[in-house]
ZALOFI-805680 format. One record per residue (C-alpha): residue in three letters; x, y, z. Coordinates in steps of 0.05 Angstrom, whole numbers. Example, Ala and Ser with C-alpha at 12.3 -4.5 7.8 and 13.67 -1.06 7.14 Angstrom:
2
+------+--------+--------+--------+
: code :      X :      Y :      Z :
+------+--------+--------+--------+
:  ala :    246 :    -90 :    156 :
:  ser :    273 :    -21 :    143 :
+------+--------+--------+--------+
# end
This chain:
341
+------+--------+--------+--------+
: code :      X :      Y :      Z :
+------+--------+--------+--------+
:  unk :      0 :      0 :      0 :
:  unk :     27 :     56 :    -24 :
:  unk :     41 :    128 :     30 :
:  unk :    -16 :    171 :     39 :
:  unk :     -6 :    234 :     -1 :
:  unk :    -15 :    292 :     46 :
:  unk :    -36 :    360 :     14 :
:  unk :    -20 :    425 :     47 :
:  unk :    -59 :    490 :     31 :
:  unk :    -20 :    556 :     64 :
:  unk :    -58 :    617 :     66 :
:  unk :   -119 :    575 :     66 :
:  unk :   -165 :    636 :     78 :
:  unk :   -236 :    629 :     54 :
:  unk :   -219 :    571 :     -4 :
:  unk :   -264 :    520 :      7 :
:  unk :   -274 :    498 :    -64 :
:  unk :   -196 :    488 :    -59 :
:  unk :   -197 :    442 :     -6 :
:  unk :   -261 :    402 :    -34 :
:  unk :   -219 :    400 :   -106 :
:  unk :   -161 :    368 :    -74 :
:  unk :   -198 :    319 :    -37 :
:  unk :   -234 :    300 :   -102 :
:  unk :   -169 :    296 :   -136 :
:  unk :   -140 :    246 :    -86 :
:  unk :   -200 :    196 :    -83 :
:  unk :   -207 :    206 :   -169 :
:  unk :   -130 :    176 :   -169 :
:  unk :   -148 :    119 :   -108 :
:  unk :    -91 :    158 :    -59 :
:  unk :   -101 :    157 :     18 :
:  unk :    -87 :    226 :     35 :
:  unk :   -108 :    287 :     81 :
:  unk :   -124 :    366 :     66 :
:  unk :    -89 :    412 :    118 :
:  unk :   -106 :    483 :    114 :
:  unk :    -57 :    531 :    141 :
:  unk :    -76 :    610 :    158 :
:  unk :    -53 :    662 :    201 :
:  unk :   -124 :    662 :    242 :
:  unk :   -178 :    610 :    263 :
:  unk :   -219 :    654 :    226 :
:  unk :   -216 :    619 :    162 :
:  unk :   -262 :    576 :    139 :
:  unk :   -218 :    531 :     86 :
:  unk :   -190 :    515 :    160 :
:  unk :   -255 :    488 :    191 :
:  unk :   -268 :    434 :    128 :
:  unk :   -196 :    413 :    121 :
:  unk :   -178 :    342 :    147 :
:  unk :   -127 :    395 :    196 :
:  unk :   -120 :    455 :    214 :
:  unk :    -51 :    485 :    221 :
:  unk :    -36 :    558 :    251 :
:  unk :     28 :    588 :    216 :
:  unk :     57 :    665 :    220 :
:  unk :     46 :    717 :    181 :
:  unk :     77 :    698 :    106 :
:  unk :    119 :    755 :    107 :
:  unk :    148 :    742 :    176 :
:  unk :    224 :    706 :    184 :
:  unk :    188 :    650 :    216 :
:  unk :    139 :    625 :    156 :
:  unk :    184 :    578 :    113 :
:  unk :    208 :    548 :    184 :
:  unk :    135 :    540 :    210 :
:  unk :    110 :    504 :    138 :
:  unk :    166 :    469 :    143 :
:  unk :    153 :    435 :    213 :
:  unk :     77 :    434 :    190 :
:  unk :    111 :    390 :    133 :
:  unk :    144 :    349 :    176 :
:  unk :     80 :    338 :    232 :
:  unk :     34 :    312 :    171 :
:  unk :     81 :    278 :    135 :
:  unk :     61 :    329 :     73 :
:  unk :     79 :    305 :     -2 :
:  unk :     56 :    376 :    -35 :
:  unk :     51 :    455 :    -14 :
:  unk :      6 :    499 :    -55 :
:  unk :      8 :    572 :    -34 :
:  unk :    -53 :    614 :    -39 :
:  unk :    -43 :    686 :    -38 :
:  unk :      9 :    731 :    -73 :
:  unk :     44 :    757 :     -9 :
:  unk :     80 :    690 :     -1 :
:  unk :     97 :    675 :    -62 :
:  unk :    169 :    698 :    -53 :
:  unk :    188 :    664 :      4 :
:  unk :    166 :    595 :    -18 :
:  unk :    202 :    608 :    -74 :
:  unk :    259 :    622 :    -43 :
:  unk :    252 :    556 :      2 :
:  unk :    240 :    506 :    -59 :
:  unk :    295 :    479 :    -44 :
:  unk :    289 :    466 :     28 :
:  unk :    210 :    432 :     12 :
:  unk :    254 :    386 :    -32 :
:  unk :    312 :    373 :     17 :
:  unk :    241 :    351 :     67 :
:  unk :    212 :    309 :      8 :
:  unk :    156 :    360 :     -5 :
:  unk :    145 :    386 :    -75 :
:  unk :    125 :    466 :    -69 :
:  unk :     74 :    488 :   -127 :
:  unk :    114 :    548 :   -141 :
:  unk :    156 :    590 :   -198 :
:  unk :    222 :    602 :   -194 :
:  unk :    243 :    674 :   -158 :
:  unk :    264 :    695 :   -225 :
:  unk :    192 :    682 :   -249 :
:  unk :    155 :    702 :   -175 :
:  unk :    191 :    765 :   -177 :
:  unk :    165 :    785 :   -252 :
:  unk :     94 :    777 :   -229 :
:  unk :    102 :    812 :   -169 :
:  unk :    122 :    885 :   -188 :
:  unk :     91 :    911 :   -240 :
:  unk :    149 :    944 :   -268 :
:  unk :    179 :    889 :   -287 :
:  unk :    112 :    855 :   -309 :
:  unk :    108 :    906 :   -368 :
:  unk :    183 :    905 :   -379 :
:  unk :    192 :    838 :   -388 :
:  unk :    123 :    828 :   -440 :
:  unk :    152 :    884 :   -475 :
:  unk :    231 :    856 :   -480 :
:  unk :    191 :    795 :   -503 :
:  unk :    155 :    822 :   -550 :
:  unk :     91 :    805 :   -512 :
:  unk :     33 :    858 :   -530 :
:  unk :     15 :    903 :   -477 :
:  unk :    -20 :    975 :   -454 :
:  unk :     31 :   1030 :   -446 :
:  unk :     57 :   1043 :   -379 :
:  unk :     86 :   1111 :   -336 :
:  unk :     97 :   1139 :   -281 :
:  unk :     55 :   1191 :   -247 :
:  unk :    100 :   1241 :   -245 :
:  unk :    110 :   1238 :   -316 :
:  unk :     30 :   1229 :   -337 :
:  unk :     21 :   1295 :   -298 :
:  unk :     73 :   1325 :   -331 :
:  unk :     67 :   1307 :   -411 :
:  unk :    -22 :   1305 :   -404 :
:  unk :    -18 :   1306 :   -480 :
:  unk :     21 :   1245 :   -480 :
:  unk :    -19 :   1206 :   -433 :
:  unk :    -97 :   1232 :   -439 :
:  unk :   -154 :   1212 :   -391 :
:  unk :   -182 :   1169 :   -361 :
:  unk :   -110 :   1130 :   -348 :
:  unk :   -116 :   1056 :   -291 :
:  unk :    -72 :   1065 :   -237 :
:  unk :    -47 :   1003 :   -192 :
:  unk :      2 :    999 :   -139 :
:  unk :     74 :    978 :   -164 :
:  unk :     76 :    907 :   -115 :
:  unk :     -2 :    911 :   -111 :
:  unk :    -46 :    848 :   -104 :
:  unk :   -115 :    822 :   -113 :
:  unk :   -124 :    890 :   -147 :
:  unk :   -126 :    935 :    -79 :
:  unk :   -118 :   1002 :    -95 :
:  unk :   -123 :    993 :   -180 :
:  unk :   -171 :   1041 :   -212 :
:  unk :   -188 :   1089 :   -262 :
:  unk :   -168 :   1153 :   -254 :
:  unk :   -213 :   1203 :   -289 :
:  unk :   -167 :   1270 :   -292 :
:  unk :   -100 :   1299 :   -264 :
:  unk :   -134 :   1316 :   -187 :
:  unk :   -164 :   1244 :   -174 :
:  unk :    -89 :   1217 :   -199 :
:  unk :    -50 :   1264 :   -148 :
:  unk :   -112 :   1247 :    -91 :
:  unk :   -112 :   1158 :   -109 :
:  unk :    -35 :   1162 :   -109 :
:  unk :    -15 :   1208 :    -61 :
:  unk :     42 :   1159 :    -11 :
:  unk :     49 :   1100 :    -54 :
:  unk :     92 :   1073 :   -111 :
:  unk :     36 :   1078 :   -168 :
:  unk :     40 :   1056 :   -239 :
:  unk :      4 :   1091 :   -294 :
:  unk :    -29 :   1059 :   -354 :
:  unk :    -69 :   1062 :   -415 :
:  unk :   -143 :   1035 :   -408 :
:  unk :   -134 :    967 :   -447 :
:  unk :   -185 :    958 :   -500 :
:  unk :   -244 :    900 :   -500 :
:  unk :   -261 :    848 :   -462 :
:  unk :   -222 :    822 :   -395 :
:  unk :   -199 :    747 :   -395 :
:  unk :   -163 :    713 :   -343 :
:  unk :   -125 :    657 :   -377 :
:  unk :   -115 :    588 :   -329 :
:  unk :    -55 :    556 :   -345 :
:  unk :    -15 :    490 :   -328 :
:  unk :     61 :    491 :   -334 :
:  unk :    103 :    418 :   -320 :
:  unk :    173 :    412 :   -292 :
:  unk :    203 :    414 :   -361 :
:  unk :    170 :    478 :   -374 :
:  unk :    116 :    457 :   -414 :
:  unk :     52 :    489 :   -421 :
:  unk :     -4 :    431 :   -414 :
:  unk :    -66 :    479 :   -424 :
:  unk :    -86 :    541 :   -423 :
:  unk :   -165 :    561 :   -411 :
:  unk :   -195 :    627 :   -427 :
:  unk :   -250 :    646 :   -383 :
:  unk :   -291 :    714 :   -389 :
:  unk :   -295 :    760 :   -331 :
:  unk :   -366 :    775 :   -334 :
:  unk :   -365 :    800 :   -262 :
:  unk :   -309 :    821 :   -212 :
:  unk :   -308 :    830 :   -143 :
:  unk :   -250 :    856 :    -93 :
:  unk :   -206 :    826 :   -159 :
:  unk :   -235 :    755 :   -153 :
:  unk :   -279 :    738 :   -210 :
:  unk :   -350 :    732 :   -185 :
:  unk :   -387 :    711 :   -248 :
:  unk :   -347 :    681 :   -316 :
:  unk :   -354 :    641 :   -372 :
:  unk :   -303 :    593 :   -409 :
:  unk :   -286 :    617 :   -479 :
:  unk :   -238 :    576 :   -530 :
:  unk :   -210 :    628 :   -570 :
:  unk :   -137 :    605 :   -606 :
:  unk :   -115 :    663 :   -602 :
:  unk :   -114 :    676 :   -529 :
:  unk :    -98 :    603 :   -518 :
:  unk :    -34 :    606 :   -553 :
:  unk :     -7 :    677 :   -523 :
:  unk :    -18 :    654 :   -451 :
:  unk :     18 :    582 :   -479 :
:  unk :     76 :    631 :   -503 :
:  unk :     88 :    674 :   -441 :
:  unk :     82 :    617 :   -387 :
:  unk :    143 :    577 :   -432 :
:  unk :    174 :    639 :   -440 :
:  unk :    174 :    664 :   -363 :
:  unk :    241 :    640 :   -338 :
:  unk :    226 :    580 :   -292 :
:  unk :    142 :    587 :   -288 :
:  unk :    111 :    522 :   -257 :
:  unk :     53 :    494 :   -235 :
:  unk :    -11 :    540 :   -242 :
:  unk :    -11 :    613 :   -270 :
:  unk :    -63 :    653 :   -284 :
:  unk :    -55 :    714 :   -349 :
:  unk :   -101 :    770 :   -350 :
:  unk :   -119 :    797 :   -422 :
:  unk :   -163 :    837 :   -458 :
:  unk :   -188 :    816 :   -520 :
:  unk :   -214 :    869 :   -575 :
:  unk :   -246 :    829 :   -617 :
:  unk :   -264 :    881 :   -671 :
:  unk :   -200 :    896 :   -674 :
:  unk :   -165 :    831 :   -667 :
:  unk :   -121 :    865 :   -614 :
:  unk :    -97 :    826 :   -542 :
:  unk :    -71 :    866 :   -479 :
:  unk :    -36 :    829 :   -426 :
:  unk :    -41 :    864 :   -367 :
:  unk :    -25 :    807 :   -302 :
:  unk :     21 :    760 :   -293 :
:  unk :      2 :    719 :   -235 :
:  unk :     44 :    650 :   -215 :
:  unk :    -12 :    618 :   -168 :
:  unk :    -86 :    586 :   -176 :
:  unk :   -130 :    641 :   -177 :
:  unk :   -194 :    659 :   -142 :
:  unk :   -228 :    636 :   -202 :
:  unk :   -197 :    567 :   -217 :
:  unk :   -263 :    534 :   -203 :
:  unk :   -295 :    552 :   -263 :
:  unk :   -230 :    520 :   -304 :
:  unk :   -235 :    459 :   -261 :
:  unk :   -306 :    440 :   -266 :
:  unk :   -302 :    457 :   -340 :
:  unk :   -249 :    400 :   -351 :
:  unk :   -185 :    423 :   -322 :
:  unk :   -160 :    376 :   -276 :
:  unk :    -97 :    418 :   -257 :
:  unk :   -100 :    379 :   -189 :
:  unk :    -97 :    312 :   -220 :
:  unk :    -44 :    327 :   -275 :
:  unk :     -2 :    363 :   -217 :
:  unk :     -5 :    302 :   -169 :
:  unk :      8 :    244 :   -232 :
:  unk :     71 :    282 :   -249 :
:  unk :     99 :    284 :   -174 :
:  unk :     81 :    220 :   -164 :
:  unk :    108 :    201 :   -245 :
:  unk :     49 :    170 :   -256 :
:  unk :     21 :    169 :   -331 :
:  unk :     -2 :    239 :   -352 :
:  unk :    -80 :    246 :   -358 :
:  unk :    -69 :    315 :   -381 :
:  unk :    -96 :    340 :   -443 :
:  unk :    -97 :    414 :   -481 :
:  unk :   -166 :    421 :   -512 :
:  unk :   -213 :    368 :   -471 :
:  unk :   -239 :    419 :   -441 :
:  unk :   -320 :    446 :   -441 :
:  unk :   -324 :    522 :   -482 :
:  unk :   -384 :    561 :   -465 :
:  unk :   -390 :    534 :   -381 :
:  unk :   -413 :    602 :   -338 :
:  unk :   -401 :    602 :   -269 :
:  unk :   -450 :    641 :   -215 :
:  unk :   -414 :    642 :   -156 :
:  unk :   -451 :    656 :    -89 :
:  unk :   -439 :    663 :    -20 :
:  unk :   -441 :    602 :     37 :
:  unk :   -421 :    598 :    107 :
:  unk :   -386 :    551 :    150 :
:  unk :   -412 :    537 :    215 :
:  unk :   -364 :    520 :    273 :
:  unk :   -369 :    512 :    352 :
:  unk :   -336 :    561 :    389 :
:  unk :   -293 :    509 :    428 :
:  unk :   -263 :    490 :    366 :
:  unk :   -243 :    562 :    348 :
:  unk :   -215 :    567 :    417 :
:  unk :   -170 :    511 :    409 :
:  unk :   -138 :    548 :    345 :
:  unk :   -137 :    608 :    381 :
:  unk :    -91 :    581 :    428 :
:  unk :    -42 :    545 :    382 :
:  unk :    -36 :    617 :    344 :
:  unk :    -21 :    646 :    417 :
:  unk :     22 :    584 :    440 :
:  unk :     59 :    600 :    384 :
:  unk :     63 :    678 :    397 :
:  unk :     31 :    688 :    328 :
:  unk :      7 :    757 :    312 :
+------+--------+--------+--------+
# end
C-alpha cells in the first residue's frame, strides 16, 4: 500500500472549493491522503473543512518557511500549494528546502515570482519579449506630458495584489488624490473584453493547457461571475508567455483583454498561483490537481490541451461555514502558543 499523499494548503483563507478540489483529486486517483489548511487566524473557513487545521505566522514574517516546514514534517506532507500573492516569494525562495524535506512546493522560480510581483517588471519583461501590452508611466510623468498620456488613465500599486488600490483615474486631481504615498504605476485603459487565462506549466516547462475564461463580473479582484471561452488566439499567447517566463511552474493565471473588432490582445497580469477563479476551469475540464499530483508521483499523464467544455458560466454565491466556538478556541490558542500575531 502505497504512503498517503498529504496536501497542504497555506494561506488557506476562505478557499473551500480548494480544499473540496483536492480531496476530489485524491479519491479520483485511489490515494489515501489528508487536506491541511494553514492561515494566520482561526478565522478561516478553508481551516474548519480541512482534514487539519494548522496555525502558521504571518507569510511575510522570518518565521513562515520554518513554521510550513515543521507543518511539513508533523503531517508527513507530499505537496505545498500557496494561496495568496504575499508568499509567493518566500516559498520560492525555500523550494529547495520543501525538496531537501521530500515535499514538492507548487511554485515559480524567484526569477519568475519576482516578474509577477512588481509591476514594473511585469510590463518590462512582455515588452523585451515582445509580448503585447497597454503602455505604462509613471505619475509624475502622466502629470507632466497630459498630452502624451490623456484621460481616463488605470492606476495600480507597483507590488499591488488582488487589485487593492487599481482604478481608473478620471483627470489629473483624482491621480495626485488615489496616489498620493504609494509607488503607483500609470497605464493606458486596455481595450475589449477582460480574460483571465488558467494555465498549467510541468517541470520541463511545458505548457499543458491554457483556458480562457470571461470576466463577466469582478469583485475585490476575484472573479465573481465568468464564462469559459476557447479562442486560439488567447490560448496560444498565454501558452507563449508561461514557456517563456524563466522557470514558471505549476498553475498561473494571465489577465488579457481581447478586442475582438479589432483583433487586438492586452496582457495586463502575470500571476504565478491558482487564482480565485480556478473553479470555473476545473469544473469545465481542467483537472490541474490531478495532472499536478500524476507528475509528482510520475504516474502516466492524464493531461490533455483542448478536452476541455467552451461556453460553461459560473454564478458564484456566497455560503457559510458553521463551527463551535470550542473548536475556534482551540486554534486560538495554538496561534497564541505560538506567539503568532
Amino acid at each position: 500500500m502505497s504512503a498517503p499523499f498529504n496536501i497542504l494548503l497555506s494561506s488557506a483563507g476562505h478557499r473551500v472549493k480548494r480544499v473540496e478540489m483536492f480531496r476530489a483529486t485524491l479519491a479520483e486517483l485511489g490515494l489515501s491522503g489528508k487536506i491541511v489548511a494553514a492561515d494566520l487566524t482561526p478565522l478561516s473557513a478553508a481551516m474548519q473543512v480541512a482534514d487539519a487545521a494548522e496555525i502558521t505566522p504571518r507569510c511575510t514574517s522570518a518565521e513562515f518557511i520554518p513554521a510550513l516546514l515543521d507543518v511539513c514534517r508533523r503531517h508527513a506532507i507530499s505537496l505545498v500549494v500557496p494561496g495568496i500573492d504575499p508568499e509567493l516569494p518566500a516559498l520560492a525562495a525555500a523550494r529547495e528546502q520543501f525538496a531537501a524535506a521530500g515535499v514538492a512546493a507548487l511554485i515559480s522560480s524567484p526569477d519568475t515570482v519576482a516578474i509577477a510581483a512588481d509591476k514594473w517588471r511585469t510590463h518590462h519583461w512582455l515588452v523585451e519579449h515582445g509580448f503585447p501590452t497597454v503602455e505604462q508611466t509613471t505619475v509624475a510623468d502622466a502629470l507632466a506630458s497630459p498630452n502624451a498620456w490623456p484621460f481616463p488613465l488605470f492606476i495600480k500599486p507597483a507590488l499591488g495584489s488582488g487589485s487593492v488600490g487599481a482604478a481608473a483615474v478620471a483627470d489629473a486631481d483624482e491621480l495626485r488624490f488615489r496616489t498620493r504615498g504609494g509607488d503607483f504605476v500609470v497605464q493606458t485603459l486596455a481595450a475589449g473584453v477582460e480574460y483571465t487565462v488558467d494555465v498549467l506549466v510541468d517541470r520541463a516547462g511545458k505548457c499543458l493547457t491554457a483556458i480562457p475564461r470571461r470576466r463577466i463580473e469582478v469583485r475585490s479582484g476575484e472573479v465573481f461571475k465568468g464564462v469559459t471561452h476557447r479562442r486560439a488566439e488567447l490560448i496560444d499567447l498565454a501558452g507563449r508567455i508561461a514557456e517563456t517566463l524563466p522557470g514558471a511552474y505549476g498553475p498561473l493565471n494571465i489577465q488579457m483583454f481581447f478586442d475582438e473588432p479589432r483583433g487586438t490582445i492586452q496582457v495586463i497580469e502575470i500571476n504565478p498561483r491558482f487564482a480565485g477563479g480556478f473553479p470555473l476551469a476545473w469544473e469545465a475540464g481542467g483537472k490541474f490537481p490531478r495532472w499536478i499530483i500524476e507528475e509528482i508521483l510520475g504516474r502516466p499523464s492524464t493531461a490533455t490541451a483542448n478536452a476541455w467544455k467552451d461556453g460553461l458560466v459560473m454564478l458564484r454565491h456566497f455560503d457559510a461555514v458553521f463551527v463551535d466556538a470550542a473548536t475556534l478556541e482551540k486554534l486560538a490558542a495554538q496561534q497564541r502558543a505560538a506567539g503568532t500575531p
